[in-house]
Residue frames as a rotation matrix with the C-alpha (Angstrom) as fourth column:
UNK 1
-0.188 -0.969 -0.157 3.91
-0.858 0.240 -0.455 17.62
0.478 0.049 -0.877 41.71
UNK 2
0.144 0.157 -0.977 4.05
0.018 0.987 0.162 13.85
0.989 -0.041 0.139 42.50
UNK 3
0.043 -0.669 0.742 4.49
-0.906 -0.339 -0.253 12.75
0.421 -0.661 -0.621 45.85
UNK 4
0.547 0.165 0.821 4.96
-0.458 0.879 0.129 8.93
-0.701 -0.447 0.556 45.42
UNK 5
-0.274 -0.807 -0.523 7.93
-0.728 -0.182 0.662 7.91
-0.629 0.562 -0.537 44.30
UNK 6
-0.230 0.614 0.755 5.63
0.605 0.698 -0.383 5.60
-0.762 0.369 -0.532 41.93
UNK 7
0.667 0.712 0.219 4.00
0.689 -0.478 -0.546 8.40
-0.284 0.515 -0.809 40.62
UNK 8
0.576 -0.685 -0.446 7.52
-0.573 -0.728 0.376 10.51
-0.582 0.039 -0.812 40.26
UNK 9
-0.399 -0.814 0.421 9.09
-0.095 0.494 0.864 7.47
-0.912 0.305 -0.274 38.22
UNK 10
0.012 0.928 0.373 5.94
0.683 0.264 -0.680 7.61
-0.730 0.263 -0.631 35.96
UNK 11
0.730 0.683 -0.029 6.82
0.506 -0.568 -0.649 10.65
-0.459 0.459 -0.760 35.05
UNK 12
-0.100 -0.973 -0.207 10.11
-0.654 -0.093 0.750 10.55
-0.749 0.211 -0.628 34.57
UNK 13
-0.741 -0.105 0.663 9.44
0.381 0.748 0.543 7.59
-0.553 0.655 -0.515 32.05
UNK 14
0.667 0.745 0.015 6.39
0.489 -0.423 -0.763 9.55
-0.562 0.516 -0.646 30.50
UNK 15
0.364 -0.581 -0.728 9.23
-0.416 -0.801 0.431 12.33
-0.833 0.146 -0.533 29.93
UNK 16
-0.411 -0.884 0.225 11.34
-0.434 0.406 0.804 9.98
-0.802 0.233 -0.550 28.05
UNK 17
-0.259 0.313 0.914 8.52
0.795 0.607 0.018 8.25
-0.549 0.731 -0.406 25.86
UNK 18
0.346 0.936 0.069 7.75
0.597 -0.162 -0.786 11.31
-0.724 0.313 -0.614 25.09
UNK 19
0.223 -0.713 -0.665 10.54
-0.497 -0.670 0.551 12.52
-0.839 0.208 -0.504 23.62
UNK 20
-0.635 -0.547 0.545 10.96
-0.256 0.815 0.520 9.51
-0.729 0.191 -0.658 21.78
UNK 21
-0.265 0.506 0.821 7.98
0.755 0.638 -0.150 9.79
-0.599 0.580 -0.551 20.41
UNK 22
0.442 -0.149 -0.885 8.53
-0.316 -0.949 0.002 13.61
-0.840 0.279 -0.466 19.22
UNK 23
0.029 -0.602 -0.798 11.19
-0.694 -0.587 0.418 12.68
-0.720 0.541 -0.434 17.54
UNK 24
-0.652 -0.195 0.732 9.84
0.134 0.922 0.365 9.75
-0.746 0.336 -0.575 15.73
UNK 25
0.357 0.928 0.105 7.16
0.575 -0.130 -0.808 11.38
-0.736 0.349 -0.580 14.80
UNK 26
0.376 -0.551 -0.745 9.75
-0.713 -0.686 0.148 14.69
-0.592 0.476 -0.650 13.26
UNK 27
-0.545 -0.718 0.433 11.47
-0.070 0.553 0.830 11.61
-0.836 0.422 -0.352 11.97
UNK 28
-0.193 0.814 0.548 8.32
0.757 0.479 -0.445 10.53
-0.624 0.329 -0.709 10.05
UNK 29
0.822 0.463 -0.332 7.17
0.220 -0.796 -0.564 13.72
-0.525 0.391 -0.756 8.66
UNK 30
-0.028 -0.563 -0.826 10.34
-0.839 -0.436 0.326 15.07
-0.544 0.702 -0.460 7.32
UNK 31
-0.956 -0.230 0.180 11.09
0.003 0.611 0.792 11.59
-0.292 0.758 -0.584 5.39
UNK 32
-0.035 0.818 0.574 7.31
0.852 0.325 -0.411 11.81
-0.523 0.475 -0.708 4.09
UNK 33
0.656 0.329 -0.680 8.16
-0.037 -0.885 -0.464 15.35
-0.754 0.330 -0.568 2.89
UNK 34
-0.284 -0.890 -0.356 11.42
-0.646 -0.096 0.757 14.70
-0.708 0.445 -0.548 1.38
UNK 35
-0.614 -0.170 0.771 9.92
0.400 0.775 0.489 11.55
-0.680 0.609 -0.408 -0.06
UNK 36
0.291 0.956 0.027 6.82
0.675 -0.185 -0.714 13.07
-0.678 0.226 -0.699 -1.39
UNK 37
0.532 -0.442 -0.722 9.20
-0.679 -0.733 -0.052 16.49
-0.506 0.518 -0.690 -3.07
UNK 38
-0.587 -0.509 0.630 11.29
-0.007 0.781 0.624 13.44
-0.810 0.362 -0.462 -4.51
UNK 39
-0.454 0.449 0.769 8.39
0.770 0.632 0.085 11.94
-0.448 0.631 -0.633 -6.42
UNK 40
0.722 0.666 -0.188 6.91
0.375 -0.605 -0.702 15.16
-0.581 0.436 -0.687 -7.38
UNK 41
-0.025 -0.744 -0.668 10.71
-0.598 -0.524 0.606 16.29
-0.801 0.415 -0.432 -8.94
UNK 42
0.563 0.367 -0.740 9.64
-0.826 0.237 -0.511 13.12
-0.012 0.899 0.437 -11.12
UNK 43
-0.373 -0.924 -0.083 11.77
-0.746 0.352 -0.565 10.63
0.551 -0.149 -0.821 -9.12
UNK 44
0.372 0.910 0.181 9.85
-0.919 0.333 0.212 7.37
0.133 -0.245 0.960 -8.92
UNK 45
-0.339 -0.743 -0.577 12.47
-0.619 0.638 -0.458 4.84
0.708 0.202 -0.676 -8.11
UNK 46
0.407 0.443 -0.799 12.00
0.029 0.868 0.496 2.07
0.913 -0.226 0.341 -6.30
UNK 47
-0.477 -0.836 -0.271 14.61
0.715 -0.190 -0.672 2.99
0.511 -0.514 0.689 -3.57
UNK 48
-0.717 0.567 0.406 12.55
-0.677 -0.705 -0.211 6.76
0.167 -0.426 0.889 -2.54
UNK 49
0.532 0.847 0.021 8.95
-0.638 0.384 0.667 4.69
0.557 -0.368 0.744 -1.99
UNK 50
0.374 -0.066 -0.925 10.87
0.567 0.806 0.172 1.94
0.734 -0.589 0.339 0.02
UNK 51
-0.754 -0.645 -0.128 12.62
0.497 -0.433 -0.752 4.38
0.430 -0.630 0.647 1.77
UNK 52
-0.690 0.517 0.506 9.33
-0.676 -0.710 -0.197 5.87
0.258 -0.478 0.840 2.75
UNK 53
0.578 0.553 -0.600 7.38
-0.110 0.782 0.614 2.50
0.809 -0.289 0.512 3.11
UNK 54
-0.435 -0.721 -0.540 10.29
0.466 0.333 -0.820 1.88
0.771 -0.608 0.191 5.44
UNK 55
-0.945 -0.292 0.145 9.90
0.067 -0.610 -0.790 4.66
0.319 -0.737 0.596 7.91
UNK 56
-0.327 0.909 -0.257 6.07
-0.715 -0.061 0.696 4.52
0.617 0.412 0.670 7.32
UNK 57
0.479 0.608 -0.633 5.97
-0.302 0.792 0.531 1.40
0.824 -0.063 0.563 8.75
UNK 58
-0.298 -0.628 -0.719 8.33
0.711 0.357 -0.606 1.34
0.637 -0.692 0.340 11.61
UNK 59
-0.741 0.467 0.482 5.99
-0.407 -0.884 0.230 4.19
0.534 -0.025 0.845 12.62
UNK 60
0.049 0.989 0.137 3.14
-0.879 -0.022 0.477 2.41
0.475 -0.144 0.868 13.05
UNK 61
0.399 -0.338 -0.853 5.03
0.261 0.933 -0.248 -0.59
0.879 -0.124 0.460 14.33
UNK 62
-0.756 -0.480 -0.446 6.27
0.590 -0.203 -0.782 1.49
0.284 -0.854 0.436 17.40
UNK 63
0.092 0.869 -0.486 2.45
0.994 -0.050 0.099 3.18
0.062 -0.492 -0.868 17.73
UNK 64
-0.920 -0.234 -0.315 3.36
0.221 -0.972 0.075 6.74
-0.324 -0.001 0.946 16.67
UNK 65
-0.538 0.766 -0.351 0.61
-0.838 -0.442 0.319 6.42
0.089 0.466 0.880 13.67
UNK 66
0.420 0.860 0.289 -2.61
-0.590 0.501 -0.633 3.55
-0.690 0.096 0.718 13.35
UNK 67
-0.401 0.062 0.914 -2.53
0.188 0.982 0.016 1.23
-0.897 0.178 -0.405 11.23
UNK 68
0.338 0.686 0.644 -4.81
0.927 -0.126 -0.352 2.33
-0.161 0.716 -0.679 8.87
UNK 69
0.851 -0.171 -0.496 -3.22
-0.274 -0.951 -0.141 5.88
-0.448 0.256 -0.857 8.72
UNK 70
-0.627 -0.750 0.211 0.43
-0.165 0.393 0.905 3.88
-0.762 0.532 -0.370 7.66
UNK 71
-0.247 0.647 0.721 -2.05
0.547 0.707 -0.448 2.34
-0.800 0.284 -0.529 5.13
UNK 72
0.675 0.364 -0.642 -3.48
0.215 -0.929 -0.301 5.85
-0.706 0.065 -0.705 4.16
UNK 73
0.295 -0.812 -0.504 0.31
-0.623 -0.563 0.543 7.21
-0.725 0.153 -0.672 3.41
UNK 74
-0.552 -0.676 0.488 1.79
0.114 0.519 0.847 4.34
-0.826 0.523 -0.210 1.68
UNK 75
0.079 0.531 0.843 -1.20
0.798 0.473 -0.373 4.27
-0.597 0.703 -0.387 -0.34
UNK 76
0.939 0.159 -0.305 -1.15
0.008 -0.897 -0.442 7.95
-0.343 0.412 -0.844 -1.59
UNK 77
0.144 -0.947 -0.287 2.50
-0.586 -0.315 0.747 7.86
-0.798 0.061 -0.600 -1.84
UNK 78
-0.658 -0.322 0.680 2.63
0.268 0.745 0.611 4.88
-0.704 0.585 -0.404 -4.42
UNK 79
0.530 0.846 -0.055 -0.50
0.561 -0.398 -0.726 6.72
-0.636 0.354 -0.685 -5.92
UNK 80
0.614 -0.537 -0.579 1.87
-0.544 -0.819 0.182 10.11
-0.572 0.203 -0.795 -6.59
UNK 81
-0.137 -0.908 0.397 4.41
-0.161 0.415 0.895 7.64
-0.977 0.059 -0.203 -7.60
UNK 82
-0.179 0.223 0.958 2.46
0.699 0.714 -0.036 6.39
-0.693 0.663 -0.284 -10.09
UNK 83
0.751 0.563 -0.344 1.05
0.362 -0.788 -0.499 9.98
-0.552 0.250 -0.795 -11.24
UNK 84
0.468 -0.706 -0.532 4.55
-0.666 -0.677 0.312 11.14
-0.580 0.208 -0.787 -11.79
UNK 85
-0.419 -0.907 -0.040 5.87
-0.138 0.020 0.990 8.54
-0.898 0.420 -0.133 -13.44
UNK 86
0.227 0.604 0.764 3.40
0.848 0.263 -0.460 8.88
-0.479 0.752 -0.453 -16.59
């Protein structure tokens, strides 16, 4: 347990980013599943991949994921996209 009220606000703000980043992260994943079951039902609109570029990138724009993992996703996801819509 802290005993500097430095080190006790620290962790009270740790608390908080970290929550924040839970639920960005839950945020992330479920729209990369939902998008991902989308495109595999054979739904390759333009709208479902932006809607997952979207969230993709505000991800990695608030340091949940790299750079190169946003990269990763979009790329596989426009991949599938493409798979399904042949």
């Amino acid at each position: 347990m802290a005993n500097i009220r430095s080190a006790e606000k620290q962790r009270r703000q740790a608390e908080k980013a970290k929550a924040r980043n839970r639920a960005g992260v839950s945020r992330l994943r479920s729209t990369l599943k939902k998008t991902r079951a989308t495109i595999a039902e054979g739904n390759t609109e333009a709208s479902v991949i932006a809607t997952g570029f979207s969230v993709i990138d505000k991800a990695a724009k608030k340091g949940l994921i790299k750079d190169n993992t946003a990269d990763r996703y979009k790329s596989r996801l426009s991949a599938a996209a493409k798979r399904a819509a042949k």
